[in-house]
Backbone as CSV, one residue per row, in Angstrom:
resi,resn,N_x,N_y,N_z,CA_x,CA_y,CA_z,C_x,C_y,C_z
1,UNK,116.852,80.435,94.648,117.141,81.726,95.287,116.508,82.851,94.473
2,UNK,116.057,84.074,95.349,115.212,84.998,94.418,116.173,85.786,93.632
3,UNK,115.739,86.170,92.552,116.669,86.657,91.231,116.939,88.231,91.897
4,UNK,117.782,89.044,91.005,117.945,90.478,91.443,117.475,91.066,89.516
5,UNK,116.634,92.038,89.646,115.836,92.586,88.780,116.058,93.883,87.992
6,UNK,116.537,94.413,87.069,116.567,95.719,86.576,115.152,95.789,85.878
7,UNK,114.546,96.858,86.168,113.280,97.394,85.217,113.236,98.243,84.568
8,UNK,112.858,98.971,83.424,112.490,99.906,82.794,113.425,101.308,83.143
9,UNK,114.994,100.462,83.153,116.246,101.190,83.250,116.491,102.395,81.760
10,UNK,116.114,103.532,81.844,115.728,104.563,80.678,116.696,104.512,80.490
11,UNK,117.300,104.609,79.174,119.026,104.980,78.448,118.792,105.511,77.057
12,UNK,119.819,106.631,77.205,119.759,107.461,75.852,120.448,106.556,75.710
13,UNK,120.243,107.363,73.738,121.520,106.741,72.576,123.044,106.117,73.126
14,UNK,123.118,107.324,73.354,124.816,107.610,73.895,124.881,107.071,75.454
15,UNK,124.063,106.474,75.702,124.402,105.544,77.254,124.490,106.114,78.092
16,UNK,123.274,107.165,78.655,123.439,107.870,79.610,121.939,107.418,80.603
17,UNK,121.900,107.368,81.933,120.418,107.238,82.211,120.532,108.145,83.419
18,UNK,121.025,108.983,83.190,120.753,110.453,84.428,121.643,111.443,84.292
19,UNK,121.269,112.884,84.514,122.417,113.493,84.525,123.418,113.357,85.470
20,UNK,124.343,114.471,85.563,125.409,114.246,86.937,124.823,114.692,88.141
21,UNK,123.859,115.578,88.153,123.906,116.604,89.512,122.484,116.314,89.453
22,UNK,121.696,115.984,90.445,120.022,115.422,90.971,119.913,117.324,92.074
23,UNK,119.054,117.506,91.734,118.468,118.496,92.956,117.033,118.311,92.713
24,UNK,116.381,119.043,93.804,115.069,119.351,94.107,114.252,119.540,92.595
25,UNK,114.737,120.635,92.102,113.835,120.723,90.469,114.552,119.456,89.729
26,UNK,115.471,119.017,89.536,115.932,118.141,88.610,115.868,116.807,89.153
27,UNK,114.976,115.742,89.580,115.337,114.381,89.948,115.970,113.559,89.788
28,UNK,116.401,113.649,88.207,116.736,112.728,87.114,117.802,113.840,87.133
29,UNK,118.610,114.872,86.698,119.726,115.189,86.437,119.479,116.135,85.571
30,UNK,118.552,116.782,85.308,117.940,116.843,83.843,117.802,116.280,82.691
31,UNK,117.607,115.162,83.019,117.291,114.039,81.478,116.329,113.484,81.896
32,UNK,115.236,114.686,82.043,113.816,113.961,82.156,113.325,113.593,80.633
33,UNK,114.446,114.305,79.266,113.749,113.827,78.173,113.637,112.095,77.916
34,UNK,114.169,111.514,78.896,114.268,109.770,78.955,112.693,109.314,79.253
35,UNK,112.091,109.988,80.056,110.632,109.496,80.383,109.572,110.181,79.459
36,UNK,109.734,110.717,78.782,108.483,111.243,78.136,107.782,110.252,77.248
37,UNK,107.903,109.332,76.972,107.240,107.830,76.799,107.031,107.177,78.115
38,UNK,106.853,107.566,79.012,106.560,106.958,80.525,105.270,107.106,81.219
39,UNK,104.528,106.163,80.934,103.127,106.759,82.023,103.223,105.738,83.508
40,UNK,104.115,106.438,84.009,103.880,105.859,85.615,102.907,104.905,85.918
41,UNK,101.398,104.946,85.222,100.679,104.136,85.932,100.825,103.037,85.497
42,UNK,101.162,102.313,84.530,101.128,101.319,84.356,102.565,100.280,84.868
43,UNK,103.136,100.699,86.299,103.982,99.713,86.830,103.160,98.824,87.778
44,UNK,102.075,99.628,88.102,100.983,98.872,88.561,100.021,97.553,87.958
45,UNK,100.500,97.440,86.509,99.968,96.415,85.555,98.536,97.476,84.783
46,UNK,98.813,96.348,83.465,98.153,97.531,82.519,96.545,97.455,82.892
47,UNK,95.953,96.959,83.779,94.432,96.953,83.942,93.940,98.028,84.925
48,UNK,94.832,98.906,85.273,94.984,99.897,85.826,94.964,101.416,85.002
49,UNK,94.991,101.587,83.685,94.553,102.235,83.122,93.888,101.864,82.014
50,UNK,93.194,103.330,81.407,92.021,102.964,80.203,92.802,103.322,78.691
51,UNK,94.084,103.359,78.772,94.579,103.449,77.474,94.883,102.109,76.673
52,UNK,95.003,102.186,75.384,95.272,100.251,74.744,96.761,100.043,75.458
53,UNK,96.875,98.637,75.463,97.722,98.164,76.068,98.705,97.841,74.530
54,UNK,99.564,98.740,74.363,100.749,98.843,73.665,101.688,97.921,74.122
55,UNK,103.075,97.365,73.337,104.120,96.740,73.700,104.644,97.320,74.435
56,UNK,104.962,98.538,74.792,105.746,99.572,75.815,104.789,99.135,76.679
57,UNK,103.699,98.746,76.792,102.720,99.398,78.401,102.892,97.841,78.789
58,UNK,102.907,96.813,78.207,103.169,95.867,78.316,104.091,95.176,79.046
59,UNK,105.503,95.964,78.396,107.248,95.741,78.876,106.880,96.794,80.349
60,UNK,106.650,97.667,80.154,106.829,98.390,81.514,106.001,97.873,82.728
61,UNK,105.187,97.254,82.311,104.695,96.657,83.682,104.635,95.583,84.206
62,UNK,105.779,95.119,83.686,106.581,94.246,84.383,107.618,94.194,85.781
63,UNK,107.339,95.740,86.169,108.065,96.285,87.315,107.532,95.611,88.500
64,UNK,106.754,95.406,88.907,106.479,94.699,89.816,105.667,93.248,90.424
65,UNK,106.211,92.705,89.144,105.573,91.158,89.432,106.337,90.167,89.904
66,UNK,106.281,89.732,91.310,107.343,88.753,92.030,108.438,89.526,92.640
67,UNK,108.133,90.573,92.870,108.701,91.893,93.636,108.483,91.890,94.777
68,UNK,110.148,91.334,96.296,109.384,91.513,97.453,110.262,92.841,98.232
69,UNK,111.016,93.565,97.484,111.865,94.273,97.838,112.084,95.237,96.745
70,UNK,112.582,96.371,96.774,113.951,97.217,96.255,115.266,97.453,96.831
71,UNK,115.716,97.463,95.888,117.113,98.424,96.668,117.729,99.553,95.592
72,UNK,117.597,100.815,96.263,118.019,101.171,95.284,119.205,102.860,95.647
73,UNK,120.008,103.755,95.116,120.883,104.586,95.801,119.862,105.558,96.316
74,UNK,121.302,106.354,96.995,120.419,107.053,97.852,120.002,108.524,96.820
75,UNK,120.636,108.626,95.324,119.861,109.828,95.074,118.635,109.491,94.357
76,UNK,118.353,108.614,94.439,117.369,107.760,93.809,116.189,108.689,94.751
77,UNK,116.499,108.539,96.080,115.827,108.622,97.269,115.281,110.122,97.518
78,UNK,116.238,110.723,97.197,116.549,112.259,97.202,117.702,112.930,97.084
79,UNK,118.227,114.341,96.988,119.070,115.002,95.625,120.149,115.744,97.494
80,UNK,120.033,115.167,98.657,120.477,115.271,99.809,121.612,114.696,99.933
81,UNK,123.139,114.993,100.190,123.998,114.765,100.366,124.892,115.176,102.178
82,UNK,125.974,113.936,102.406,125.853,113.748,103.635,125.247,113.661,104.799
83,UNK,125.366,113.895,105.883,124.715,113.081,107.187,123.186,113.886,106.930
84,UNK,122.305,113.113,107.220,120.740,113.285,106.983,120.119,114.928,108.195
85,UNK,119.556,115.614,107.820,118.932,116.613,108.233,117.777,116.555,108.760
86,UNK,116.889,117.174,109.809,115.495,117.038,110.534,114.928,117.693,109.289
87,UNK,114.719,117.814,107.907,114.439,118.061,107.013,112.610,117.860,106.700
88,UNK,112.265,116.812,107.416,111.160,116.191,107.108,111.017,115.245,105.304
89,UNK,112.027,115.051,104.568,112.005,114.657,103.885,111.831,112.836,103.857
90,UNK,110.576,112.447,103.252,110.630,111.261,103.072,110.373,110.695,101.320
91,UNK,111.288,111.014,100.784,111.258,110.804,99.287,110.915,111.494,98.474
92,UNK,110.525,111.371,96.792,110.320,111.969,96.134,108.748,112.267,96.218
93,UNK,108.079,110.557,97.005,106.953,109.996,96.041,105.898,110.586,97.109
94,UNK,106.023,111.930,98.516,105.247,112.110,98.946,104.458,110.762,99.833
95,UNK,103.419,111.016,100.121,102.721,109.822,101.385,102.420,108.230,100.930
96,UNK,102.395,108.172,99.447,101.884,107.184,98.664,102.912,106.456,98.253
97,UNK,104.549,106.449,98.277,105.288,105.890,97.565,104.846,104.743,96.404
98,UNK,105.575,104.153,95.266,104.541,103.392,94.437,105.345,101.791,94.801
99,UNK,106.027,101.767,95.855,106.915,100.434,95.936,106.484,99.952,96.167
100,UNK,105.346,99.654,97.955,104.525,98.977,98.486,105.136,97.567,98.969
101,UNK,105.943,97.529,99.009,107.306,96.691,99.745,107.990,97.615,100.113
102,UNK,109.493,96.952,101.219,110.824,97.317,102.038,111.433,97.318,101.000
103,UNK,112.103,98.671,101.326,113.096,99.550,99.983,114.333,99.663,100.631
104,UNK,115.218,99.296,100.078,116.365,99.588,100.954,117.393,100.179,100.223
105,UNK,117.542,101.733,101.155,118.505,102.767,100.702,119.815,102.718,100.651
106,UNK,120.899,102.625,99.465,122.627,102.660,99.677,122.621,103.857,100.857
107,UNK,123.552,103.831,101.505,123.829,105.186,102.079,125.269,105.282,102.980
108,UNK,126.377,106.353,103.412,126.950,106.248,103.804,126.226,106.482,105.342
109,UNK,125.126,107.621,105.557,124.945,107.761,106.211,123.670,107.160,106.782
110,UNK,123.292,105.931,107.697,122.117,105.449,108.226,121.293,106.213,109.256
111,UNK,119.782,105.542,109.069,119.077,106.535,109.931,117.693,105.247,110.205
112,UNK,116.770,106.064,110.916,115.824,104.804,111.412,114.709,104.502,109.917
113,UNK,114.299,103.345,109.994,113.048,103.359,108.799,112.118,104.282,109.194
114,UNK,111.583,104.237,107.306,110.249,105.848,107.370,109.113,104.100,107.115
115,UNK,108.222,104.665,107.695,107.241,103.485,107.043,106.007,104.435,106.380
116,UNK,105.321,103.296,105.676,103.849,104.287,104.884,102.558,103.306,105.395
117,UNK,101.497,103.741,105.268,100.431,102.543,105.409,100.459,102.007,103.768
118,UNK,100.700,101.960,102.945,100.393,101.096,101.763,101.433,100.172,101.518
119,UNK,102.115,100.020,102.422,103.137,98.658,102.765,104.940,99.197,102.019
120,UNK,104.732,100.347,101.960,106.356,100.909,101.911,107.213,101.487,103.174
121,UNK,108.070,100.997,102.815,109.178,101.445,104.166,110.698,101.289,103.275
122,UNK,110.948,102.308,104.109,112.240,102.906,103.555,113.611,102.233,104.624
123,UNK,114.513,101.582,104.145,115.516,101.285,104.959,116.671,101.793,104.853
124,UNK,117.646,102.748,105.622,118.775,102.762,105.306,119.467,102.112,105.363
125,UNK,120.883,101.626,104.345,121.899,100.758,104.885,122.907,100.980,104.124
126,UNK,123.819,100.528,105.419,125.160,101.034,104.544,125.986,99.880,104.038
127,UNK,127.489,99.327,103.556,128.077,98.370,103.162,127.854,98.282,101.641
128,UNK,128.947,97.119,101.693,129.286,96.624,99.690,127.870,96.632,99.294
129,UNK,127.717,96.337,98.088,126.561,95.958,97.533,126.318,94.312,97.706
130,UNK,127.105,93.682,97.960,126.719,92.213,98.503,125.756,92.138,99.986
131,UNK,126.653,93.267,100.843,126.023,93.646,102.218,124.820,93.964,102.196
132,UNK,124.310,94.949,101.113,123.016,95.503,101.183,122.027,94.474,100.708
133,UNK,122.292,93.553,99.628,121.743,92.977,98.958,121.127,91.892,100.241
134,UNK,122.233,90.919,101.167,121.562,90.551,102.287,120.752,91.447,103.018
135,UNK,120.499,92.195,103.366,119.361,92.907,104.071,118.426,92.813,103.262
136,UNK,118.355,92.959,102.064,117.421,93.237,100.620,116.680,91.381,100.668
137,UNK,117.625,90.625,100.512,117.065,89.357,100.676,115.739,89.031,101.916
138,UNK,116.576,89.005,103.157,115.703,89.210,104.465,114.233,89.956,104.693
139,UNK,114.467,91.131,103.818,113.300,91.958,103.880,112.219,91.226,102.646
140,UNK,112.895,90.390,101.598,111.893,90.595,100.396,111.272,88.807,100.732
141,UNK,111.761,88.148,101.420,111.549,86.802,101.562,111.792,86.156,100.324
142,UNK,110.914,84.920,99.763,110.941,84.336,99.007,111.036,84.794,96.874
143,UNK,110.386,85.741,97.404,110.412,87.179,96.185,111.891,87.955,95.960
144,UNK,111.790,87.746,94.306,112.789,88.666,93.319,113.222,89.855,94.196
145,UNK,114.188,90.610,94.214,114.315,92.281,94.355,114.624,92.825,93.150
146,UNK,114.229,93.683,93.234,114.086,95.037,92.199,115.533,95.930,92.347
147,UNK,116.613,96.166,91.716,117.349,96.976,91.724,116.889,98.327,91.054
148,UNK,116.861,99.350,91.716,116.129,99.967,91.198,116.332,101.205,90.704
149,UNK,118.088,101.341,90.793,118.698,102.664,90.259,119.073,103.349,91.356
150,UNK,119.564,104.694,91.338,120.012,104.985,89.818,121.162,103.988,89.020
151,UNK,121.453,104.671,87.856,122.623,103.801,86.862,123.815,103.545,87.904
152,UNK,124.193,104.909,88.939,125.436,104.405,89.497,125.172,103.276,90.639
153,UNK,124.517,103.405,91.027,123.597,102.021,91.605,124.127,100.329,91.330
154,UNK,123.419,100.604,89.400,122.998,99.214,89.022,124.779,99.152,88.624
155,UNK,125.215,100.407,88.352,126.807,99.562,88.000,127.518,99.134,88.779
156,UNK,127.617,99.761,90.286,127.965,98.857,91.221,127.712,97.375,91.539
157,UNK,126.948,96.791,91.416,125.723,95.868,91.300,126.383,94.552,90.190
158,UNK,126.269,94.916,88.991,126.861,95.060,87.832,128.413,94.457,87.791
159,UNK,129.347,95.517,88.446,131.022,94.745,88.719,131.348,94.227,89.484
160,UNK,130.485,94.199,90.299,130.170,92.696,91.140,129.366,91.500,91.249
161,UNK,129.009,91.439,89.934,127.981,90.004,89.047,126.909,90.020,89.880
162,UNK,126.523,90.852,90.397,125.209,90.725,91.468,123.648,90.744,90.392
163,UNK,124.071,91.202,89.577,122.361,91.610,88.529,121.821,90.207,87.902
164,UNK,120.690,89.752,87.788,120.034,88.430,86.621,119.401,88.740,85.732
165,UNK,118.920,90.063,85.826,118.035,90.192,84.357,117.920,91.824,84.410
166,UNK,117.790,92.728,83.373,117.897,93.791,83.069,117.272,94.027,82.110
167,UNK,115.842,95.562,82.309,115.341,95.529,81.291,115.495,96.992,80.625
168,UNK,116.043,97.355,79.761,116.691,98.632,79.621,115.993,99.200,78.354
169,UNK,115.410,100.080,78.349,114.777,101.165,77.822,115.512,101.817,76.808
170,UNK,115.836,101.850,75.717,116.790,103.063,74.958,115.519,103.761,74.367
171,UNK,116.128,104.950,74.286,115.207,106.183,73.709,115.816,106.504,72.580
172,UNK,115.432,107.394,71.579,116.208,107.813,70.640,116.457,109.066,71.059
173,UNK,117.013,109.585,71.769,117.457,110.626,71.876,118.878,110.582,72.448
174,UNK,119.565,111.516,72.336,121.216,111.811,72.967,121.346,112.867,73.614
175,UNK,122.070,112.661,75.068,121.970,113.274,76.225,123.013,114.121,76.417
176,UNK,124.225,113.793,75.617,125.363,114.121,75.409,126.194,114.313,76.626
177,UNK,125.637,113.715,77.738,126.758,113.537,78.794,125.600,112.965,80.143
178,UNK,126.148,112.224,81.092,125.458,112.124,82.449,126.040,111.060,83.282
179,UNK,125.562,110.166,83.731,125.790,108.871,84.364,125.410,107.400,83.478
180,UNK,126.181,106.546,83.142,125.791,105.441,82.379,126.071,103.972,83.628
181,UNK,125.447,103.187,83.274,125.846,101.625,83.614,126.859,101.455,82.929
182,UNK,127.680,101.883,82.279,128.248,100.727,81.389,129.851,100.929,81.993
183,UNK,130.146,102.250,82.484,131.286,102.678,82.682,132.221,101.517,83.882
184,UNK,133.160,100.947,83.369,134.236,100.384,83.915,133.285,98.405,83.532
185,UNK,132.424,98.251,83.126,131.640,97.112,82.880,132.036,96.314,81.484
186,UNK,133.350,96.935,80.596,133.889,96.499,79.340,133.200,94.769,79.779
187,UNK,132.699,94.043,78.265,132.286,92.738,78.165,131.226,92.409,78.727
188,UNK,130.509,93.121,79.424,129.313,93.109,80.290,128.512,91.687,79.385
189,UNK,128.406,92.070,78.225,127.549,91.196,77.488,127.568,90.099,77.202
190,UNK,128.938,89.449,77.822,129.585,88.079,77.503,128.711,87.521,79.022
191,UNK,128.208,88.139,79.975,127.824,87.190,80.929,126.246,86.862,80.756
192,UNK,125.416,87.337,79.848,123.954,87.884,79.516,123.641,87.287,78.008
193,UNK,122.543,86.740,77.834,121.917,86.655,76.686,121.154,87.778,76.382
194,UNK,121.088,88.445,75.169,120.351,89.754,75.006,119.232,89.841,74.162
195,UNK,118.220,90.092,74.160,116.893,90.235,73.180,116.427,91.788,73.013
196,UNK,116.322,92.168,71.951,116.251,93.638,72.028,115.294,93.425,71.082
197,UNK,113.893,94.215,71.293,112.227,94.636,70.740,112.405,96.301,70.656
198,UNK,112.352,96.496,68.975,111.757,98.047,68.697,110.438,97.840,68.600
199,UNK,109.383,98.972,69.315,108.314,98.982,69.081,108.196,100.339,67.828
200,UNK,106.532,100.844,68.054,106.054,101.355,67.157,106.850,103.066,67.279
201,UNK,106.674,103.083,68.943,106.843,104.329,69.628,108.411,104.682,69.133
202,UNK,109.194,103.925,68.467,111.143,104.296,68.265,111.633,103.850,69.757
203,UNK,110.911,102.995,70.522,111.980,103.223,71.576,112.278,101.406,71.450
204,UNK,113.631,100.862,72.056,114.047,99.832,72.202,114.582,99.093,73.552
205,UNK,113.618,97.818,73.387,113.323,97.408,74.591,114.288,96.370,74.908
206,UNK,115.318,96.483,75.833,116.473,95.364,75.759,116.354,94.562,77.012
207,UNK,116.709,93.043,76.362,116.380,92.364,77.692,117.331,91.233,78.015
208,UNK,117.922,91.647,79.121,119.023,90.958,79.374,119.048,90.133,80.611
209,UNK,119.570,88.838,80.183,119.434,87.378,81.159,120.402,86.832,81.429
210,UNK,120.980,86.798,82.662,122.050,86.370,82.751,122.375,84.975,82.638
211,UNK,123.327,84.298,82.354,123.971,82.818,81.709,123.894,82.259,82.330
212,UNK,123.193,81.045,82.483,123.421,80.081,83.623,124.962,79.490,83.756
């Protein structure tokens, strides 16, 4: 059966990977200081850019190999709350999204798929996270899904043993407050084998597998 995937899940010190409140200027919550070791292009795999291929560029582009799906919340999606608006809004990522697979949105409120020509489409759906995860299956076929955030997302996900592998990012920095995975997840680590890589950059690369 295809695995369910955390990638390049950013976390401060203090266990935060977003602020509380997402709007239009703020995506992230204001803790965009989590990505500033982030070059987007390389989720595409590192032969895609002309910089050396570092252990970070390495770990991070691992986002999409054996990837036939996402799923991920809806502020993930956009910083829009309750029933959906003629807004014209279709994501953050503009005409190009970088998924290139069926993404499928938490949401209370459903609406029809957005599709792209570079093989992204957006699904709403509503239900448990077991519920969504079947739609997530269906859409990704034989291929892994990508959980893909935000944190309140993967913790849902999370207290319901739904996650297999998690690859979590710590930064050295402290956020001093936002949204974490970890909240209500006490022992999390008793179900996971853990491998954690500091590179050169201070940041630490944790990698977590769940127990057979």
């Amino acid at each position: 059966m295809s695995r369910i995937r955390v990638h390049n899940l950013n976390t401060s010190l203090d266990g935060f990977s977003a602020g509380r409140t997402v709007t239009f200027d703020e995506p992230i919550g204001g803790a965009s200081a989590l990505f500033a070791a982030f070059d987007g292009r390389v989720i595409e795999g590192v032969h895609n850019t002309d910089e050396p291929v570092t252990a970070d560029r390495a770990f991070y582009s691992l986002w999409g190999q054996g990837i036939g799906a996402e799923i991920m919340g809806r502020r993930k999606f956009g910083p829009q709350t309750g029933p959906w608006t003629d807004d014209e809004w279709v994501g953050w990522w503009g005409d190009a999204p970088p998924f290139r697979t069926p993404v499928v949105v938490m949401t209370h409120h459903e609406r029809p798929p957005i599709h792209f020509d570079n093989g992204t489409s957006f699904h709403f759906v509503g239900g448990s996270p077991a519920e969504v995860l079947g739609v997530a299956r269906d859409l990704a076929g034989d291929d892994d899904i990508r959980l893909g955030g935000g944190p309140s997302t993967v913790r849902q996900f999370l207290a319901d043993d739904l996650v297999d592998f998690m690859h979590l990012v710590v930064s050295p920095i402290v956020l001093g407050g936002g949204v974490s995975i970890w909240d209500g997840n006490a022992d999390l680590q008793d179900r996971f084998t853990v491998e954690s890589v500091t590179t050169g950059s201070g940041l630490t690369h944790q990698f977590w597998n769940r127990l057979a």
